[in-house]
C-alpha positions in Angstrom: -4.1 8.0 -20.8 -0.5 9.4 -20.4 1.3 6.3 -19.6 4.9 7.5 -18.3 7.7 5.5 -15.8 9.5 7.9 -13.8 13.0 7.1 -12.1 12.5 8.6 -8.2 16.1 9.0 -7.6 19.2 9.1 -9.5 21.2 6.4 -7.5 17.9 4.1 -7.8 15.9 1.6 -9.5 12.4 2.8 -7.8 10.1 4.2 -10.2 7.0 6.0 -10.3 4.1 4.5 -13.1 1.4 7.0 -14.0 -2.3 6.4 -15.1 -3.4 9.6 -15.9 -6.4 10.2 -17.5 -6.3 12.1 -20.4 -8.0 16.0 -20.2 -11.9 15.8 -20.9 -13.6 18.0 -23.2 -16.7 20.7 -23.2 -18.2 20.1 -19.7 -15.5 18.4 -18.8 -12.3 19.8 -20.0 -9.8 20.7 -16.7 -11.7 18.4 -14.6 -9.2 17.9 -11.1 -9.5 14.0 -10.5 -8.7 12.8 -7.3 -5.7 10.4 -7.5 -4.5 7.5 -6.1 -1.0 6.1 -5.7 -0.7 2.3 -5.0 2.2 0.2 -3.1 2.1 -3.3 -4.2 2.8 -5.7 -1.6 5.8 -8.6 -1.9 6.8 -8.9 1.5 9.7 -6.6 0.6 11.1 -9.0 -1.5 9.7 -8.6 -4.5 6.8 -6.4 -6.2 3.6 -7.7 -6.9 2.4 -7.7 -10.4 -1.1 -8.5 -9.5 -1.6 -5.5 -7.0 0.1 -2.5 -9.5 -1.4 -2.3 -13.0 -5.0 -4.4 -12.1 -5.4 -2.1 -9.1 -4.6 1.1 -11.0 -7.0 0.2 -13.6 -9.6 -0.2 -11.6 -9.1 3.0 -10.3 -8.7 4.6 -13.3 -12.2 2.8 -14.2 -13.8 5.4 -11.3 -12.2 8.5 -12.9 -8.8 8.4 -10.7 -5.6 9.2 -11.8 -3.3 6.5 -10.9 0.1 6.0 -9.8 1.9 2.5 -8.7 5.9 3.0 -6.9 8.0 -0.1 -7.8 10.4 0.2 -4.5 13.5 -0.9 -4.0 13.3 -4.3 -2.1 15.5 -7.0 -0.4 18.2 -6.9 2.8 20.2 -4.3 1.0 17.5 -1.8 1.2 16.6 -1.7 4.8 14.0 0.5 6.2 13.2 3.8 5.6 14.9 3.1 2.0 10.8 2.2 0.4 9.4 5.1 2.6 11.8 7.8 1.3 10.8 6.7 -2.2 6.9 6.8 -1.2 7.4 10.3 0.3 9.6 11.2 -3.1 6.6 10.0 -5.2 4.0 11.7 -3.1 6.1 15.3 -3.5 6.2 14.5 -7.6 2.5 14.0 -8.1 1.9 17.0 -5.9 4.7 18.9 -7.8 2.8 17.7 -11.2 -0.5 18.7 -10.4 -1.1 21.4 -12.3 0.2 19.3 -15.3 -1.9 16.2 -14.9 -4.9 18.1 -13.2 -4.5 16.3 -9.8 -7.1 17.6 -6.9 -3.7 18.0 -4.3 -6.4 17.7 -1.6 -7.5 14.1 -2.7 -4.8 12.0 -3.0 -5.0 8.3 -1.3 -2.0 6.5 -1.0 -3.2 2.6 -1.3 -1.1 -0.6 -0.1 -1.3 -4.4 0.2 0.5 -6.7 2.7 4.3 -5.1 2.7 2.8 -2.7 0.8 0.4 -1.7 3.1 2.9 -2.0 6.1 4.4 1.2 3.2 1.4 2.9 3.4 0.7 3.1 6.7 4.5 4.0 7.1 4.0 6.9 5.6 0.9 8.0 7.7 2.6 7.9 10.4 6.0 9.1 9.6 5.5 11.9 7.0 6.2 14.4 9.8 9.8 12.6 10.7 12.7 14.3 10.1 14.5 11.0 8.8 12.1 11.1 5.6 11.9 15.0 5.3 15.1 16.5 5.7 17.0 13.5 4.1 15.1 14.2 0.3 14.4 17.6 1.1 10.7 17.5 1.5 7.8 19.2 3.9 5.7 16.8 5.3 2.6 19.3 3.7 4.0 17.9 0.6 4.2 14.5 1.5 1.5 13.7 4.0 -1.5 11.5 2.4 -4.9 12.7 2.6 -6.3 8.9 3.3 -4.8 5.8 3.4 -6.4 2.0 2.3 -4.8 -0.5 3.1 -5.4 -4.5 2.1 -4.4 -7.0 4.5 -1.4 -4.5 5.9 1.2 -6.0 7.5 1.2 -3.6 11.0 3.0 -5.6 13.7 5.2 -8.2 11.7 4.1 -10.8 13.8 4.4 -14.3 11.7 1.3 -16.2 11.9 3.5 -19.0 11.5 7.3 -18.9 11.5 7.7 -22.5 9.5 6.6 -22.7 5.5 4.0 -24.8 5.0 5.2 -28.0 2.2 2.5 -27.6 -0.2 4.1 -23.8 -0.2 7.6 -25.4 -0.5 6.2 -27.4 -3.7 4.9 -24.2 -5.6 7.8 -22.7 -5.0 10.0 -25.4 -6.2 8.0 -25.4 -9.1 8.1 -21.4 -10.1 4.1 -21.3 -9.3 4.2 -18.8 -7.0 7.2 -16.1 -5.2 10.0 -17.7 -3.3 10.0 -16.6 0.1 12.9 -18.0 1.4 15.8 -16.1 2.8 15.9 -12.7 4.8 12.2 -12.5 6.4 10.4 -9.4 6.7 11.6 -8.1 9.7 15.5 -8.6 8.9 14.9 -6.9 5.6 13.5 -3.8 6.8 16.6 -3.6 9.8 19.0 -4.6 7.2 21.0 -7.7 8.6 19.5 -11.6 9.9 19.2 -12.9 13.2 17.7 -9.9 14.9 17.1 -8.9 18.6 13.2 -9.3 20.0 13.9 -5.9 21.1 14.6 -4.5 17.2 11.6 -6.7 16.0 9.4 -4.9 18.1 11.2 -1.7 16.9 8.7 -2.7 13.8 5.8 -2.4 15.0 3.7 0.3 13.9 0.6 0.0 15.9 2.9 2.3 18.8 3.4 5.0 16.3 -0.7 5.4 15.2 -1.7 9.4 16.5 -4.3 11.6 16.0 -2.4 13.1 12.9 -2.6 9.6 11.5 -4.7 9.7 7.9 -8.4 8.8 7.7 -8.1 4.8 7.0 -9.6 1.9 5.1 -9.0 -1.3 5.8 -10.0 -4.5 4.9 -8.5 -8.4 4.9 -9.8 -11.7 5.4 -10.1 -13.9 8.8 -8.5 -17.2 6.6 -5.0 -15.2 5.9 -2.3 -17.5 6.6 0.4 -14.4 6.5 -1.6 -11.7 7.8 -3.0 -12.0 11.5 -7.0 -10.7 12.0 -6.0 -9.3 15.0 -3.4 -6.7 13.1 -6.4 -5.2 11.5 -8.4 -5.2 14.5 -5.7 -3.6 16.3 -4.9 -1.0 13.5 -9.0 0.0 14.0 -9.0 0.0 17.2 -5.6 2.2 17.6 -7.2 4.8 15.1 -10.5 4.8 17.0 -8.7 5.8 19.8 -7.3 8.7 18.5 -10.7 9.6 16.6 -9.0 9.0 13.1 -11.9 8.0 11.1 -11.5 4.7 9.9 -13.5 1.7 8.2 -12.7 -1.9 8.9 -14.1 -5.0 6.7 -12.5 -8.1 7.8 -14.1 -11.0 5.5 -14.5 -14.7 6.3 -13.2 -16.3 3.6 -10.0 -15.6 1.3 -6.4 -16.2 1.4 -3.7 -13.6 1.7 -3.1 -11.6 -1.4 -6.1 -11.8 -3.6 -5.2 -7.9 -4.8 -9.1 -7.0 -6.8 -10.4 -10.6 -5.9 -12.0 -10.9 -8.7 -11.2 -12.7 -12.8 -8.3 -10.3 -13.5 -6.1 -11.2 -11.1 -6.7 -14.9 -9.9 -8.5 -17.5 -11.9 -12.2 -17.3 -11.8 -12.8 -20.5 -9.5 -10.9 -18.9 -7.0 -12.8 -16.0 -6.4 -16.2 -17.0 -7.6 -17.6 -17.7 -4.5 -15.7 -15.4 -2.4 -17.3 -12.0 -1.4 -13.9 -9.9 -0.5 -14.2 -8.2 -4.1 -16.5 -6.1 -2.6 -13.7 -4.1 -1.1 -13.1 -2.5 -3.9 -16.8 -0.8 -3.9 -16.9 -0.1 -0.6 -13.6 1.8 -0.8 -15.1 4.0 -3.6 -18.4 5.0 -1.6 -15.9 5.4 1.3 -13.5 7.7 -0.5 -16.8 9.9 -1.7 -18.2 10.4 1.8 -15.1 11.4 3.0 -14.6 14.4 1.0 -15.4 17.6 1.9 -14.3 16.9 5.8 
């Protein structure tokens, strides 16, 4: 596997991880592999460990090359900082084809929670002129050829605007990412205390088209962070515009559970849960898909 970390932009910290599968031989040798480049959520605070290397792996598992973006987070990267640094990776792996024996016509962009709020950002910006002209891009270059996208955060709209104490309590204690601060939305416009009118600025369920990429999408009705109703509204916005999409909304689950399965969360869990599955269904999803 050619393992490499790739700086996007002089003047930044994002980089650019590569799974790439090593060339095959005989039958095999100068196989193009479709490829797959994955935006961890982290609420645009952080990045999550859990959904980069574990998802890429997995991937890389079904013969994908593999690419996870570390992008720049916190207030003093407001929006469209991340998407300019998706669209900068998107070009490179294009650019790189040749070299890593990337099918140009197959490549998924992949994201979960603020990451998939990334991915979809990208589906339906790649044509703007505020991501293209700034780095110097085309949005041929840039555009993804299909998008999936785990529990995406689409509207911004908190389930719940107070922190629940157990939460508090694992935060306090290192167990888990401290949230507090700058939410979501103020990150992404740069400063706190923000207008209704600039949160709904955010949402991106306005901004779906007919140019928007085929979709996956999946999440679970228990998310405490993620409401049901932005996945159903994401489907039903890309139905409308006859995007081909897939929606699997499962019953039980909290919010980032990345693979749902032993390698990311401990076995009891996800033993008894069945969202795992997603990461099947995407496969046989991506297949059928090719060739449209």
């Amino acid at each position: 596997m050619i393992h490499e970390t790739i700086q996007l932009f002089e003047h930044s910290s994002a980089t650019l991880t590569t799974y790439v599968q090593q060339d095959g031989e005989y039958d095999r040798k100068g196989l193009l592999r479709p490829a797959i480049l994955i935006c961890p959520g982290g609420g645009y605070a952080f990045i999550s460990q859990n959904e980069g290397e574990p998802v890429a792996l997995a991937f890389a598992r079904m013969g994908y090359h593999a690419f996870v973006l570390t992008y720049s987070v916190k207030i003093d990267n407001p929006f469209p900082t991340a998407l300019r640094e998706l669209a900068q990776a998107m070009s490179i792996i294009r650019t790189r084809a040749g070299e890593w024996r990337v099918d140009t016509n197959d490549i998924t962009v992949a994201g979960f929670s603020a990451g998939g709020n990334l991915a979809l950002s990208l589906g339906v910006h790649y044509h703007n002129v505020m991501i293209t002209e700034e780095i110097g891009l085309t949005s041929e270059q840039i555009k993804p050829n299909q998008l999936i996208l785990g529990y995406p955060a689409v509207t911004l709209e908190p389930r719940s605007t107070e922190t629940p104490p157990f939460l508090i309590e694992l935060m306090d204690k290192g167990l888990m990412p401290d949230f507090r601060g700058p939410n979501i939305r103020e990150i992404l416009m740069g400063k706190e205390n923000l207008t209704e009118a600039e949160e709904q600025s955010l949402n991106l369920l306005p901004l779906v088209n007919g140019d928007t990429p085929r979709t996956f999408i999946w999440g679970t009705y228990e998310d405490t962070v993620i409401l049901p109703t932005d996945l159903l509204g994401l489907a039903t916005k890309l139905h409308e515009h006859q995007v081909p999409c897939e929606l699997h909304l499962f019953e039980k689950g909290p919010h980032g559970m990345s693979l749902g399965d032993a390698t990311v969360k401990p076995e009891d869990q996800v033993k008894e849960l069945s969202l795992g599955a997603w990461v099947e269904l995407s496969r046989k999803w991506l297949e059928q898909g090719r060739g449209r």
